[in-house]
C-alpha positions in Angstrom: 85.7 25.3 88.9 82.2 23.6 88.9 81.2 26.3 91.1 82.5 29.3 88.9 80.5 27.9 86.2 77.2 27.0 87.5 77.3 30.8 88.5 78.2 32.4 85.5 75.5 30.3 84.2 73.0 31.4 86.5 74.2 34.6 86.0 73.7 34.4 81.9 70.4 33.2 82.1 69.5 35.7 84.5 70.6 38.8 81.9 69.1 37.0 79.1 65.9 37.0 80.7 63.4 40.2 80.4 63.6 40.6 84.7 67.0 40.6 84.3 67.3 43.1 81.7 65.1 45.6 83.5 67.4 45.0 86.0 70.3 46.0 84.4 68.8 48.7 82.9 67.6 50.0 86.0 71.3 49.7 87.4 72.9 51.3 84.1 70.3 54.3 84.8 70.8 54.6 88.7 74.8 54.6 88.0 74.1 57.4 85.3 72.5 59.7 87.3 74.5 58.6 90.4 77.5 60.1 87.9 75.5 63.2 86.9 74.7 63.8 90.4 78.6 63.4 91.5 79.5 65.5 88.7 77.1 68.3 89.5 78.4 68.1 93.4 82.0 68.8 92.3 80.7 71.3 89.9 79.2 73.1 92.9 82.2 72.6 95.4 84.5 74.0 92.9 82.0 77.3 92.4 81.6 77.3 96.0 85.7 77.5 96.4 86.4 80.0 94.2 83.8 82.1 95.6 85.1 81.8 98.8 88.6 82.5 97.7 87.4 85.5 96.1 85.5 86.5 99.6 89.0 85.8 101.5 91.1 87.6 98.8 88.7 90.7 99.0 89.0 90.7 103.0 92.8 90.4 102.6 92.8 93.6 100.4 90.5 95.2 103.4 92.4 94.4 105.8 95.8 95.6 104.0 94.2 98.6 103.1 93.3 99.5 106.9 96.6 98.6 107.7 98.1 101.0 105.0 95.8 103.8 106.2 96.7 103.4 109.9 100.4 103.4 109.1 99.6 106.8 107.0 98.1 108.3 109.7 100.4 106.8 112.6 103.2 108.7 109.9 101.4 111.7 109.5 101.0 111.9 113.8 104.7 111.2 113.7 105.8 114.0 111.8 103.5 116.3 113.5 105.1 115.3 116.6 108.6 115.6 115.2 107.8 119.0 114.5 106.9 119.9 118.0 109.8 118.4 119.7 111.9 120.6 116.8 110.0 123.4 117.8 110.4 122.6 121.6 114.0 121.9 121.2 114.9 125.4 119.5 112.7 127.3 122.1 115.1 125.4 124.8 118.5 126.4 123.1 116.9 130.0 122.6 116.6 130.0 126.6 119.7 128.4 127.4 121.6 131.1 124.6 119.8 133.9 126.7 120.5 132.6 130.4 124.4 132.2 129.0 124.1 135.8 127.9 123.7 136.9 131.4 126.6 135.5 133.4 125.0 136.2 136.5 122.0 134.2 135.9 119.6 136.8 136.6 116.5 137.3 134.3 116.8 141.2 133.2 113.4 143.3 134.4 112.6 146.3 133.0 112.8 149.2 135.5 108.5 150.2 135.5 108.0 146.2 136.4 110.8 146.8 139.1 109.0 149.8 140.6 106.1 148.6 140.5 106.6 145.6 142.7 108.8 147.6 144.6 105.8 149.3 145.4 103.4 146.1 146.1 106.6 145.2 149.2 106.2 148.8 150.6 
């Protein structure tokens, strides 16, 4: 206890005197701007994170929009090629209706073609 009071003693006279003072106004002023400049820091952090959300949210929209235009275009292929194989498909069944048209399985030639190569044999 004798302890504890010889130091709050040294302490009080220590504050009361001018040195001491400036002290503790020097300490009052460096814990001020020590405040400010922590205040200004998060300030800047919190700028600096919305700005690279923003960046990041604007990328995502990019990207998604790429994404959109390559399924388009993977669509619009898709369809085109759809198309084709319709196209390919009814030529098929055309030539399968004709060769079922001739039982015999023989393509019909008209008779000038048949002379004619006739003619290249002789």
């Amino acid at each position: 206890m004798l302890g504890g009071s010889v130091i709050w003693a040294a302490a009080k006279g220590f504050i009361g005197s001018p040195m001491g003072r400036a002290v503790l106004l020097l300490v009052a002023f460096l814990a001020w701007t020590g405040y400010q400049r922590h205040d200004a820091a998060q300030e800047a952090v919190a700028e600096l994170r919305a700005e690279i959300n923003a960046e990041t949210a604007a990328e995502h929209e990019r990207q998604l929009q790429a994404v959109r235009e390559s399924a388009e275009a993977a669509r619009v292929r898709a369809t085109a090629s759809e198309r084709r194989v319709d196209a390919m498909e009814a030529e098929r069944d055309e030539i399968i209706q004709d060769l079922r048209e001739n039982p015999d399985g023989d393509c019909p030639i008209p008779d000038d073609v048949r002379q004619r190569l006739l003619r290249i044999g002789s």
